[in-house]
MOPAC internal coordinates of N, CA, C and O (Angstrom, degrees):
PM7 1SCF
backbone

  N    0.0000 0     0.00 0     0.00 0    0    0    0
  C    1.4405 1     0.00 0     0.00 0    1    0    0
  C    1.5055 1   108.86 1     0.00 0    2    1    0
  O    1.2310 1   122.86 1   -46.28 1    3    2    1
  N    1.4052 1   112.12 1   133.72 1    3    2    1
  C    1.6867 1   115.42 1   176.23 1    5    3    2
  C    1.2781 1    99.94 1  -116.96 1    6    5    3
  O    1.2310 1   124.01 1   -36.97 1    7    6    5
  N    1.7901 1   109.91 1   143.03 1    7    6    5
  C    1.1759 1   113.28 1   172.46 1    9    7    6
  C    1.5715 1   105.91 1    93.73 1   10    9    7
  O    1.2310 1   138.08 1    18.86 1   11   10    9
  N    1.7655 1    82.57 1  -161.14 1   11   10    9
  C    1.5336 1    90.56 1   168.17 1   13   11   10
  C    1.8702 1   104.61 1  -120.24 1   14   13   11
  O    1.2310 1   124.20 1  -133.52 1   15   14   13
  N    1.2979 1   109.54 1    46.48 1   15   14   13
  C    1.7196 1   130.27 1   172.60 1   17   15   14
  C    1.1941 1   101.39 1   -64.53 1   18   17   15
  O    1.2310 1   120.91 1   -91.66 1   19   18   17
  N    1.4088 1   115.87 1    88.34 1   19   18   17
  C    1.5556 1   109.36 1   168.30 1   21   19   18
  C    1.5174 1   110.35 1   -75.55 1   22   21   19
  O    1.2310 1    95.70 1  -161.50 1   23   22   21
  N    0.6703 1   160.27 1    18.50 1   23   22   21
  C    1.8007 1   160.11 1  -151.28 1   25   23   22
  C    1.7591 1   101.33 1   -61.90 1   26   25   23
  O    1.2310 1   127.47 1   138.96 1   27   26   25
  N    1.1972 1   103.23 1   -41.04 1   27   26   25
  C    1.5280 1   122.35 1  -166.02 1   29   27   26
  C    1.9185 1    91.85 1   -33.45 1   30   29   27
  O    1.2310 1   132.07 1   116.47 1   31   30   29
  N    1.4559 1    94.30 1   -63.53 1   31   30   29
  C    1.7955 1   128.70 1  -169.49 1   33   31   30
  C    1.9080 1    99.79 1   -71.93 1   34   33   31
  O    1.2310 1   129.93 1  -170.39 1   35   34   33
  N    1.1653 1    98.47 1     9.61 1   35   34   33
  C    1.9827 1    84.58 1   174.48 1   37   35   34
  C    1.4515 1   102.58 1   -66.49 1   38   37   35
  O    1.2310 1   106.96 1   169.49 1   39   38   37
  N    1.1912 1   141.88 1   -10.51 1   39   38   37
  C    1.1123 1   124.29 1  -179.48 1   41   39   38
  C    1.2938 1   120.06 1  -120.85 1   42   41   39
  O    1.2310 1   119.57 1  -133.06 1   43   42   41
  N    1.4233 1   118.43 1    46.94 1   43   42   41
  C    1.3771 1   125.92 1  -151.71 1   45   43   42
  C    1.7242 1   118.95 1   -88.51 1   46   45   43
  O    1.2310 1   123.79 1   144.16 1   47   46   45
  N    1.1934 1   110.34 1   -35.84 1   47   46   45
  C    1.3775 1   134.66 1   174.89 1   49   47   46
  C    1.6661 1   101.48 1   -67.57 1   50   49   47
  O    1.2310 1   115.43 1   150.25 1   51   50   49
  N    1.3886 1   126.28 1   -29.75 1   51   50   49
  C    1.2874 1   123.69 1   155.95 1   53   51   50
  C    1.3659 1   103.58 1   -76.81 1   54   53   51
  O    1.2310 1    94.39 1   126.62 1   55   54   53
  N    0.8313 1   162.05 1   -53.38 1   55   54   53
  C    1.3880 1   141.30 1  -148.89 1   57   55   54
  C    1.4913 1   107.36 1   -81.82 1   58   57   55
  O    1.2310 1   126.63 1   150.28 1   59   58   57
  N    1.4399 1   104.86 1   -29.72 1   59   58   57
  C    1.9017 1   115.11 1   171.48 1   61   59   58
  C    0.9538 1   114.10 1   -50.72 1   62   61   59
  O    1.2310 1   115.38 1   123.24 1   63   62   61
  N    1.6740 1   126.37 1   -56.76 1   63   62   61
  C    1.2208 1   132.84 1   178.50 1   65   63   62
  C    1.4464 1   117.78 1   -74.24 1   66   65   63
  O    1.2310 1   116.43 1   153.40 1   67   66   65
  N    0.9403 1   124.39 1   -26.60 1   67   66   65
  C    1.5189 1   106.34 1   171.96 1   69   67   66
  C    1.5057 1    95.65 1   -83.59 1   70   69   67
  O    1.2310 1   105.31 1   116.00 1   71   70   69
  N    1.4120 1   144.81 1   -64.00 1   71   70   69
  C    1.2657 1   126.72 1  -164.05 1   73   71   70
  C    1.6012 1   112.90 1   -24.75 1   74   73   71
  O    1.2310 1   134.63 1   106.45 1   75   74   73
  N    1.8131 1    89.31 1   -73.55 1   75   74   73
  C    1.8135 1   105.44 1  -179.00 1   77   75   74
  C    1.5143 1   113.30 1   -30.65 1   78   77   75
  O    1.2310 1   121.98 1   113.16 1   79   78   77
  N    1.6438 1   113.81 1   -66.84 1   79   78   77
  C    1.7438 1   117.43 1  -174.55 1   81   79   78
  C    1.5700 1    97.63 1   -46.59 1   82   81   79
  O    1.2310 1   114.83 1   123.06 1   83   82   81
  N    1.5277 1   127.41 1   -56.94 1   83   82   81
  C    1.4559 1   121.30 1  -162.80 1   85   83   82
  C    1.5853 1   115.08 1   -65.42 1   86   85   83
  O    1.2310 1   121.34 1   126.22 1   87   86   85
  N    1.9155 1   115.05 1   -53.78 1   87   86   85
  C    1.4541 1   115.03 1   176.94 1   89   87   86
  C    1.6487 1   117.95 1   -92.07 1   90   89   87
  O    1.2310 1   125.06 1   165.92 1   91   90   89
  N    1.4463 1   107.89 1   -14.08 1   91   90   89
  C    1.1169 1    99.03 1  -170.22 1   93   91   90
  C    1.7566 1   104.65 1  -133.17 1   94   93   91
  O    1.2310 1   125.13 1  -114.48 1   95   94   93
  N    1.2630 1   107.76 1    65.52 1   95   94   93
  C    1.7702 1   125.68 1  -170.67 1   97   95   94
  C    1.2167 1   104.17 1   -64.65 1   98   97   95
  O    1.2310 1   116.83 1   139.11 1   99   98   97
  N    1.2297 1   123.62 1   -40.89 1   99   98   97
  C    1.8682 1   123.97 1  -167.76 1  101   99   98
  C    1.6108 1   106.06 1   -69.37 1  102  101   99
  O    1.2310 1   126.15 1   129.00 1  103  102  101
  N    1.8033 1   105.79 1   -51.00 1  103  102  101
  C    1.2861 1    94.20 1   176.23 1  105  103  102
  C    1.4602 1   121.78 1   -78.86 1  106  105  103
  O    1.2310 1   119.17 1   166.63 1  107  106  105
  N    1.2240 1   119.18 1   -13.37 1  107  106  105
  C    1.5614 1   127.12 1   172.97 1  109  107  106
  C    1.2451 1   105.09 1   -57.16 1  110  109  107
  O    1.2310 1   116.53 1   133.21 1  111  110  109
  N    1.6328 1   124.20 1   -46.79 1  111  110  109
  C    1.8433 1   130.50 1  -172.96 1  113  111  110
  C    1.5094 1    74.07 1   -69.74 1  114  113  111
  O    1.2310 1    97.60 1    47.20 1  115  114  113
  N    1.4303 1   157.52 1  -132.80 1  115  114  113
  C    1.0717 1   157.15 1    21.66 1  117  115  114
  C    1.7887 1    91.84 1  -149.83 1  118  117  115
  O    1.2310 1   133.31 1   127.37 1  119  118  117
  N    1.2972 1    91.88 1   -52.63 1  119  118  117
  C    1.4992 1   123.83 1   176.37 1  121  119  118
  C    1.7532 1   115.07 1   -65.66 1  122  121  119
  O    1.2310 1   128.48 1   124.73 1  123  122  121
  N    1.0446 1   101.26 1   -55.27 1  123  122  121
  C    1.8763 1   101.14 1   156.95 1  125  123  122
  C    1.5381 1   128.91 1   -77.18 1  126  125  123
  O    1.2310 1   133.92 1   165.01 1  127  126  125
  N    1.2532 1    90.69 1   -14.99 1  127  126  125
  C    1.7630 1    91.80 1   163.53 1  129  127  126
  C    1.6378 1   105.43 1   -81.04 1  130  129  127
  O    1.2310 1   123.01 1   145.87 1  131  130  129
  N    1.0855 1   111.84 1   -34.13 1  131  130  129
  C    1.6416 1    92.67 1  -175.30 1  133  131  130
  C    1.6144 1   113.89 1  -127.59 1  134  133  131
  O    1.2310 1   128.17 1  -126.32 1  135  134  133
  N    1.3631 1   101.87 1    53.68 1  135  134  133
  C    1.4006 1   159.45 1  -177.50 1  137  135  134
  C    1.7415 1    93.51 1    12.86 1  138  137  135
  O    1.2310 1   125.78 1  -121.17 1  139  138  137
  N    1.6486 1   106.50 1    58.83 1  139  138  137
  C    1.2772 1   108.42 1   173.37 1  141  139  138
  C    1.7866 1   112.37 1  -109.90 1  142  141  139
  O    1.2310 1   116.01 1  -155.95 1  143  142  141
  N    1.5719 1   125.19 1    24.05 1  143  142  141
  C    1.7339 1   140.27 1  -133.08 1  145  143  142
  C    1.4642 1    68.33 1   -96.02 1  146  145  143
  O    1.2310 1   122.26 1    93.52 1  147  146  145
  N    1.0414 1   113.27 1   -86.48 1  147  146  145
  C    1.8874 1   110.51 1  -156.25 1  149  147  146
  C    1.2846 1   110.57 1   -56.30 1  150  149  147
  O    1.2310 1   117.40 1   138.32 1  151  150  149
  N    1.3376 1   122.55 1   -41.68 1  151  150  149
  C    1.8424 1    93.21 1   176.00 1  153  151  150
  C    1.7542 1   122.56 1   -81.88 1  154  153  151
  O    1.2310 1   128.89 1   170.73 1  155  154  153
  N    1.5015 1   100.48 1    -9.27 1  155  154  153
  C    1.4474 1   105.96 1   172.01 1  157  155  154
  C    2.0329 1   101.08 1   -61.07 1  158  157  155
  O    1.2310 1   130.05 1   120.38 1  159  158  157
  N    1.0550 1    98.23 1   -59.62 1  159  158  157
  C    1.9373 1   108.28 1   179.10 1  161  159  158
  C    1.1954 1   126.59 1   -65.51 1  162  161  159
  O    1.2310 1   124.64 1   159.21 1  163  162  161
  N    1.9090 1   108.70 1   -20.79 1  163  162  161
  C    2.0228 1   108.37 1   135.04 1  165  163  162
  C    1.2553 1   134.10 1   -70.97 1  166  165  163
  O    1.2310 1   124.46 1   151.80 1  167  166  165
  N    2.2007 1   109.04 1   -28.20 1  167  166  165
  C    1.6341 1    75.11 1   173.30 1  169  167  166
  C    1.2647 1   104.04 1   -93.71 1  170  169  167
  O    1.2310 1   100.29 1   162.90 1  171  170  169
  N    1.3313 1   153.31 1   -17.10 1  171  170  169
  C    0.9681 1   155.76 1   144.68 1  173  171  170
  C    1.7086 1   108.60 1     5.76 1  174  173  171
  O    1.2310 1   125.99 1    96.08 1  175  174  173
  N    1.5028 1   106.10 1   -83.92 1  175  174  173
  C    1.3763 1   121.67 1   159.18 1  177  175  174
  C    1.0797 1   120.67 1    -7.91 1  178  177  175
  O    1.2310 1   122.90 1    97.94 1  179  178  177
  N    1.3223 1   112.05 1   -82.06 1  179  178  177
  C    1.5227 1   140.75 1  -154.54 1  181  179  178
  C    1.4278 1   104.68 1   -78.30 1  182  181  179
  O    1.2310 1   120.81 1   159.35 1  183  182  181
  N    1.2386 1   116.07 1   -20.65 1  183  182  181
  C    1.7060 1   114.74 1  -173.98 1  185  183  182
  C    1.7147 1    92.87 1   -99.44 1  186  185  183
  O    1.2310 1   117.82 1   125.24 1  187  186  185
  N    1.1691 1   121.76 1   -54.76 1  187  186  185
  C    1.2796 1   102.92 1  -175.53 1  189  187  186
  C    2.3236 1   107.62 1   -65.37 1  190  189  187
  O    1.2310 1   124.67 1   179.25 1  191  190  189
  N    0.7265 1   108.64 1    -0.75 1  191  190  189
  C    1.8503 1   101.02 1  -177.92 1  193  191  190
  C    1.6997 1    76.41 1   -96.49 1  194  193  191
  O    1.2310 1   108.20 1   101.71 1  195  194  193
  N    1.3959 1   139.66 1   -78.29 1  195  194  193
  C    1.3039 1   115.50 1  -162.11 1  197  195  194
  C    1.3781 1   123.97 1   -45.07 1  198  197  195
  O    1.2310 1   109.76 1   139.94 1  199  198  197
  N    1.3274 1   136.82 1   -40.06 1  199  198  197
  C    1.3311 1   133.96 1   151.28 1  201  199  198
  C    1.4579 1   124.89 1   -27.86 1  202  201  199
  O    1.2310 1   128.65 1   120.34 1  203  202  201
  N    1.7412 1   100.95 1   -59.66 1  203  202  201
  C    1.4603 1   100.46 1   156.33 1  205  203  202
  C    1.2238 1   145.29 1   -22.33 1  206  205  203
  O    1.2310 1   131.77 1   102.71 1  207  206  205
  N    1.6998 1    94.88 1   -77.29 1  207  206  205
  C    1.4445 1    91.03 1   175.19 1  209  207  206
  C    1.4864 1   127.89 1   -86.80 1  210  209  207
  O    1.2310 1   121.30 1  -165.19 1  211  210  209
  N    1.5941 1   115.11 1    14.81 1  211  210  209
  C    1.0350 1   112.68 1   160.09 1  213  211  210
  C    1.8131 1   124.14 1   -68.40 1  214  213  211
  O    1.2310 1   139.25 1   148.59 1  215  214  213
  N    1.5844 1    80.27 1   -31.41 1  215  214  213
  C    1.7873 1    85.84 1  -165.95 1  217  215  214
  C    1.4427 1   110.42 1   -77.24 1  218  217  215
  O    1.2310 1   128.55 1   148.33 1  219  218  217
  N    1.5307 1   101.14 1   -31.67 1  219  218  217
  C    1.5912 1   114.07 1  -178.04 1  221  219  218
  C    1.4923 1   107.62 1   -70.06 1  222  221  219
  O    1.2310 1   123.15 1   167.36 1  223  222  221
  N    1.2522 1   111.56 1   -12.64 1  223  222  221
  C    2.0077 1   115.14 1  -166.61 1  225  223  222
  C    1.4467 1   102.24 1   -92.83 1  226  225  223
  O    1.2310 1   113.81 1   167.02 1  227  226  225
  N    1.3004 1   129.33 1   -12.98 1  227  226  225
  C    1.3010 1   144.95 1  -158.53 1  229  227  226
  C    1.3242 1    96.01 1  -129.95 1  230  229  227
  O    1.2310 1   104.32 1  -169.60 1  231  230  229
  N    1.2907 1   146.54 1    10.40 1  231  230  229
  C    1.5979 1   140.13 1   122.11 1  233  231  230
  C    1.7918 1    88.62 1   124.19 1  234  233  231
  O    1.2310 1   118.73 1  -160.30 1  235  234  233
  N    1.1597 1   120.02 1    19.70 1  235  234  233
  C    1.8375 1   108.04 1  -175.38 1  237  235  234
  C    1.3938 1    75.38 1   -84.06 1  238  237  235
  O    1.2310 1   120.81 1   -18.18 1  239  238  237
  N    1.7444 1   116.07 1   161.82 1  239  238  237
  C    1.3790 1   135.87 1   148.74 1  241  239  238
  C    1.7655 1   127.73 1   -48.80 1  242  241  239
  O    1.2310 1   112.20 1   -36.37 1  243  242  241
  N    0.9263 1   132.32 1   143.63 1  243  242  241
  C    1.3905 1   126.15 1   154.29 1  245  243  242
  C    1.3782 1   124.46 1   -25.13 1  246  245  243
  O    1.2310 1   128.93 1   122.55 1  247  246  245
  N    1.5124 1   100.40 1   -57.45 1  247  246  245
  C    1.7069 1    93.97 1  -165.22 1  249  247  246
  C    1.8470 1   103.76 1   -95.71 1  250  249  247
  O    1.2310 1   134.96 1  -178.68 1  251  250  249
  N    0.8376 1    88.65 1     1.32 1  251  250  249
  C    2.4709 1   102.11 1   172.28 1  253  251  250
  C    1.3063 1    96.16 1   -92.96 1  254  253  251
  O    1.2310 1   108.42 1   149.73 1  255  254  253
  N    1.5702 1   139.25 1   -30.27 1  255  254  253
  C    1.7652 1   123.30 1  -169.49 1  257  255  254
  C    1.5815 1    88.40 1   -95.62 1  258  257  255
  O    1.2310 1   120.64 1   143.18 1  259  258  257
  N    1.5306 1   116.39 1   -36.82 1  259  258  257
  C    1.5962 1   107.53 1  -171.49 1  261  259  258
  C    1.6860 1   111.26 1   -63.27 1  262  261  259
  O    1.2310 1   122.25 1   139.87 1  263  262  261
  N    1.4182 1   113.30 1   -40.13 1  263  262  261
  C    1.2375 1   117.04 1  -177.86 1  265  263  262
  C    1.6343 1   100.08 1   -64.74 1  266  265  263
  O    1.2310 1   112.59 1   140.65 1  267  266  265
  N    1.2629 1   131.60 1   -39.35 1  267  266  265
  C    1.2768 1   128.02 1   178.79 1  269  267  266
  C    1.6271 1   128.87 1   -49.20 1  270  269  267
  O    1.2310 1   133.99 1   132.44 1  271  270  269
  N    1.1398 1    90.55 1   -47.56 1  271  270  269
  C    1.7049 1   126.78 1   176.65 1  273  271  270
  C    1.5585 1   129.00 1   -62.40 1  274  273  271
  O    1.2310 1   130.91 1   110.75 1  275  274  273
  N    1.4001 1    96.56 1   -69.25 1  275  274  273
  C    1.3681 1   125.03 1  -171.59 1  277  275  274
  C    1.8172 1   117.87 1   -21.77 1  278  277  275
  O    1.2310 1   132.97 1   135.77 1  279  278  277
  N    1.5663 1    92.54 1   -44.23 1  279  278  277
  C    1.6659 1    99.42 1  -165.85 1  281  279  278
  C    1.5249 1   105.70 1   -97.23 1  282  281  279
  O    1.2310 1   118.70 1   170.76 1  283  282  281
  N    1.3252 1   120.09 1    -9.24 1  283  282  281
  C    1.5594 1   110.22 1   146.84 1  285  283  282
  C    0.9081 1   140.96 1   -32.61 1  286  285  283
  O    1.2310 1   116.71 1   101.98 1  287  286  285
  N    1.4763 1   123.87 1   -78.02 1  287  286  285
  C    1.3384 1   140.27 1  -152.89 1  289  287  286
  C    1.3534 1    97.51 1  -129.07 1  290  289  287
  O    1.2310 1   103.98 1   129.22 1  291  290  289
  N    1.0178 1   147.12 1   -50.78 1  291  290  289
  C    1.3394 1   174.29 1  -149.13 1  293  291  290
  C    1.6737 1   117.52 1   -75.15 1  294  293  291
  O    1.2310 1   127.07 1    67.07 1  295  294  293
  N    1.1852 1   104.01 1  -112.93 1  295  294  293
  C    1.4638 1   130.90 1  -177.57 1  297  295  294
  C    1.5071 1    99.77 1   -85.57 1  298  297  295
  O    1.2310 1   108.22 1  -110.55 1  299  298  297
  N    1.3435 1   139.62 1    69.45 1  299  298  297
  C    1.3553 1   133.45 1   163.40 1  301  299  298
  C    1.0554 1   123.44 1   -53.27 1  302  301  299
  O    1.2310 1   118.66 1   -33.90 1  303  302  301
  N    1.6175 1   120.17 1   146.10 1  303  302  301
  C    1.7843 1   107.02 1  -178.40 1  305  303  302
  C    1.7881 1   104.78 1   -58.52 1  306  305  303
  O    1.2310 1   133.99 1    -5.23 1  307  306  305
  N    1.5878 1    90.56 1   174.77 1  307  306  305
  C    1.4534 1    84.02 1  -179.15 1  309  307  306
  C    1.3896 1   107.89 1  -107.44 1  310  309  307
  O    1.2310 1   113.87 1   -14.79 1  311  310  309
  N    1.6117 1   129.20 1   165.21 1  311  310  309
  C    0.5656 1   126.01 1  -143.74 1  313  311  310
  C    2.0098 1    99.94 1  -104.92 1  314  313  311
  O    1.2310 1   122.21 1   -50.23 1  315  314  313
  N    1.1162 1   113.37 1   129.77 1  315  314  313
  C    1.4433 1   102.59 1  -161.38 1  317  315  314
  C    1.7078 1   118.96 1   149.52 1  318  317  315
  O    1.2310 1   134.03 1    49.98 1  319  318  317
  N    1.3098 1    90.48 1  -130.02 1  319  318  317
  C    1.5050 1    84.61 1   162.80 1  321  319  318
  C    1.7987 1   108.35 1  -133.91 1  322  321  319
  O    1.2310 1   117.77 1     7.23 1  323  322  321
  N    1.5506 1   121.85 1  -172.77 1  323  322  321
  C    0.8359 1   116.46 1  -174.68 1  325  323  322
  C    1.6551 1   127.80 1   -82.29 1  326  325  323
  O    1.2310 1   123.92 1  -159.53 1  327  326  325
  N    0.9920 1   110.09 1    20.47 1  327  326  325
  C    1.3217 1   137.28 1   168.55 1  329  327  326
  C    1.7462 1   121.32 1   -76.30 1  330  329  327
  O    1.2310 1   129.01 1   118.01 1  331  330  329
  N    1.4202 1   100.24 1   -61.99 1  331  330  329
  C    1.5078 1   120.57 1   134.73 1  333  331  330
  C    1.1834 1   132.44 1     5.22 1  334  333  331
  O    1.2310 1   133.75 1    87.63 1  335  334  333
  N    2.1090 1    91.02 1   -92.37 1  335  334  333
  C    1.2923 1   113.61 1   168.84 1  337  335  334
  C    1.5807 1   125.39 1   -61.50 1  338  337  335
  O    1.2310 1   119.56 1   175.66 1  339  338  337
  N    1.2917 1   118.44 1    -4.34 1  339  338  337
  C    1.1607 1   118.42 1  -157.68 1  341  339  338
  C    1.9868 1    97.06 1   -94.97 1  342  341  339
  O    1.2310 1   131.96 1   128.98 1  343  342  341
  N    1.5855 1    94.52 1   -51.02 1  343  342  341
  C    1.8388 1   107.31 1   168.90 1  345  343  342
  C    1.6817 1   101.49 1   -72.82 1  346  345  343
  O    1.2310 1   114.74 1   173.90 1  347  346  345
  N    0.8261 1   127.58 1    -6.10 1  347  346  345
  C    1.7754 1   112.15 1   175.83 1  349  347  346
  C    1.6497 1    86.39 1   -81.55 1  350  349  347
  O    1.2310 1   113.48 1   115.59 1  351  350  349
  N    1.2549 1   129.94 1   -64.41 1  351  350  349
  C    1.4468 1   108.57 1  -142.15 1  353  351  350
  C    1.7450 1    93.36 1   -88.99 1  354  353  351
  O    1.2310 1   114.29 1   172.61 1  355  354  353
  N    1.2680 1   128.42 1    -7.39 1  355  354  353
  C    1.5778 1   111.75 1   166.44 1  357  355  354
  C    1.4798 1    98.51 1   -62.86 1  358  357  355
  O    1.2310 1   120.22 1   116.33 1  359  358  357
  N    1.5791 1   117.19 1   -63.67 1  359  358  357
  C    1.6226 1   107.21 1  -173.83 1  361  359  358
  C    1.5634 1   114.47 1   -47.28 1  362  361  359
  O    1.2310 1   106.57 1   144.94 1  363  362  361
  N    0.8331 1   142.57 1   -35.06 1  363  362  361
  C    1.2987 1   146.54 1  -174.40 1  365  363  362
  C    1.9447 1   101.61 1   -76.42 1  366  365  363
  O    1.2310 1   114.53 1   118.21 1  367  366  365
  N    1.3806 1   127.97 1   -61.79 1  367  366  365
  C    1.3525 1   106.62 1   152.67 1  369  367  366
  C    0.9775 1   139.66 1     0.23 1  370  369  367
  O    1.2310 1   124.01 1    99.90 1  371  370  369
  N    1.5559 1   109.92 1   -80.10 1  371  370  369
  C    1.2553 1   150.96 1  -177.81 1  373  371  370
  C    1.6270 1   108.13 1   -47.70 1  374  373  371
  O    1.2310 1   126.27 1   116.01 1  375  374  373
  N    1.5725 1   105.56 1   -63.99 1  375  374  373
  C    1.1317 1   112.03 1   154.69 1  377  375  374
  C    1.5608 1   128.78 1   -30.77 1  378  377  375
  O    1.2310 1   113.18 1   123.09 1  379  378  377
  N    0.9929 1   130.49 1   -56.91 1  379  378  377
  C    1.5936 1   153.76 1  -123.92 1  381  379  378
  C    1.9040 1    89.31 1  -128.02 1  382  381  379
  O    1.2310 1   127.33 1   100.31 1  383  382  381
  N    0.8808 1   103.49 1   -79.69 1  383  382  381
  C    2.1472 1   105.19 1   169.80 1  385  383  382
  C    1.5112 1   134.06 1   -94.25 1  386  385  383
  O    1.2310 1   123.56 1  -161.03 1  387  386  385
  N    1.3704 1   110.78 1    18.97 1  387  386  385
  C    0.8917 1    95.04 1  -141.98 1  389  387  386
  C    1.6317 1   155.57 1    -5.52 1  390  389  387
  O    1.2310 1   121.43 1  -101.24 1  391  390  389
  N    1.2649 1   114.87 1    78.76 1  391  390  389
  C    1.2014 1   167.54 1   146.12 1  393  391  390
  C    1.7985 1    89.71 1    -8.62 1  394  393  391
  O    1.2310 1   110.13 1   -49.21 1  395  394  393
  N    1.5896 1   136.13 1   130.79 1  395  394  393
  C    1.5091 1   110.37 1   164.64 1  397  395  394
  C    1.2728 1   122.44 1    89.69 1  398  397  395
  O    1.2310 1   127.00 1   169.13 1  399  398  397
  N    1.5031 1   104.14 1   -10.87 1  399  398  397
  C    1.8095 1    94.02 1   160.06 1  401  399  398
  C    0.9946 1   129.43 1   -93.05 1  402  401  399
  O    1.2310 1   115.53 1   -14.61 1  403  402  401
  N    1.4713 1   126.08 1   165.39 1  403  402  401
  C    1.4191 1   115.86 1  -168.56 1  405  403  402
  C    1.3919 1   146.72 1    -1.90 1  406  405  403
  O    1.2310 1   129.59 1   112.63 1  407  406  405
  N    1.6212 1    99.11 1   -67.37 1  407  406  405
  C    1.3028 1   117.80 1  -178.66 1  409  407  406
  C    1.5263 1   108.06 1   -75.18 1  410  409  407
  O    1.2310 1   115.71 1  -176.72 1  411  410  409
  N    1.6060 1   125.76 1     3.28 1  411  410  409
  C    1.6177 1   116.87 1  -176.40 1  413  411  410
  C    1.5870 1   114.96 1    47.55 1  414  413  411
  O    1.2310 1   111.93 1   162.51 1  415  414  413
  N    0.7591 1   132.83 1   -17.49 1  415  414  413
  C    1.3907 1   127.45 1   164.94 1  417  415  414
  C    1.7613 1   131.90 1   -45.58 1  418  417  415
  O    1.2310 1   124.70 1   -46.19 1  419  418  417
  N    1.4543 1   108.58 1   133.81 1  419  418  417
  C    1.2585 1    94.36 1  -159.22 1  421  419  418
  C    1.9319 1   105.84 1   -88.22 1  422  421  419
  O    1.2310 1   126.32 1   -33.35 1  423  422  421
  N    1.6924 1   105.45 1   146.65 1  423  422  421
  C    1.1707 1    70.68 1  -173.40 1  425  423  422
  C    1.3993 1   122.84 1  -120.65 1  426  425  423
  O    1.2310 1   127.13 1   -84.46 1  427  426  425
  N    1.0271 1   103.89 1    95.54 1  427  426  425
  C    1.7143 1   128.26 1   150.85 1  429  427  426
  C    1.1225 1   125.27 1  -151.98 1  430  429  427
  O    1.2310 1   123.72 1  -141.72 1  431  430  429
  N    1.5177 1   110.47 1    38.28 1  431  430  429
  C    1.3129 1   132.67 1  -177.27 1  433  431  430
  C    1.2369 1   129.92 1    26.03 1  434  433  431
  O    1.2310 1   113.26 1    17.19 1  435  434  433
  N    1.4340 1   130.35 1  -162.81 1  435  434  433
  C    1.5027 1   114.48 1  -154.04 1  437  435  434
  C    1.5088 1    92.67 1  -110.83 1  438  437  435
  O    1.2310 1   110.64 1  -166.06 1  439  438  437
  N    1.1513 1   135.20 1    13.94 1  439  438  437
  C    1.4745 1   134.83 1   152.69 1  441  439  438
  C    1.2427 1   126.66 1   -53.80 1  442  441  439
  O    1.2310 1   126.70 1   134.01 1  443  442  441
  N    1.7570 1   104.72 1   -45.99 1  443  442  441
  C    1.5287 1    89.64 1  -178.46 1  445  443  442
  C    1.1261 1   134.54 1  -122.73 1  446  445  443
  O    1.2310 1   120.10 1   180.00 1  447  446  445

């Protein structure tokens, strides 16, 4: 990633919502019951990419501001046990780098 090019995160508000519905279901119902789900998963969004590119604008790496970030706004633990939490933030990876394909390789290679 160059800059502060978030592109990585264009699809971020998807990855919120499926995390939340899958690890975090109670507050996912909670939030569509009192029909606050989509702007909770915009600001959600939007607060974790400004973090972003703060951290990324100030020379941290992509995957060092995401790891910073992530469990803010973002990727919440899940709700359960740590077992849970452990497949919420691979799916969310996965999501985010894909993390888990074939080649296992991480990707932002071993440069940085």
């Amino acid at each position: 990633m160059s800059g502060v090019d978030l592109s990585e995160l264009a699809n971020l508000e998807q990855i919120i919502d499926r995390h939340w519905r899958t690890h975090r279901s109670r507050l996912y119902a909670d939030l569509e019951a009192q029909g606050q789900l989509e702007e909770s998963i915009r600001q959600a969004a939007e607060d974790t990419r400004g973090a972003m590119r703060q951290l990324v604008g100030s020379g941290l790496g992509f995957p060092e501001a995401w790891a910073a970030v992530r469990e803010e706004w973002a990727i919440l633990p899940a709700e359960g046990d740590a077992d849970l939490e452990d497949a919420a933030l691979r799916d969310a990876m996965q999501a985010v780098f894909g993390i888990g394909d074939e080649d296992g390789e991480e990707p932002w290679g071993e440069d940085e």
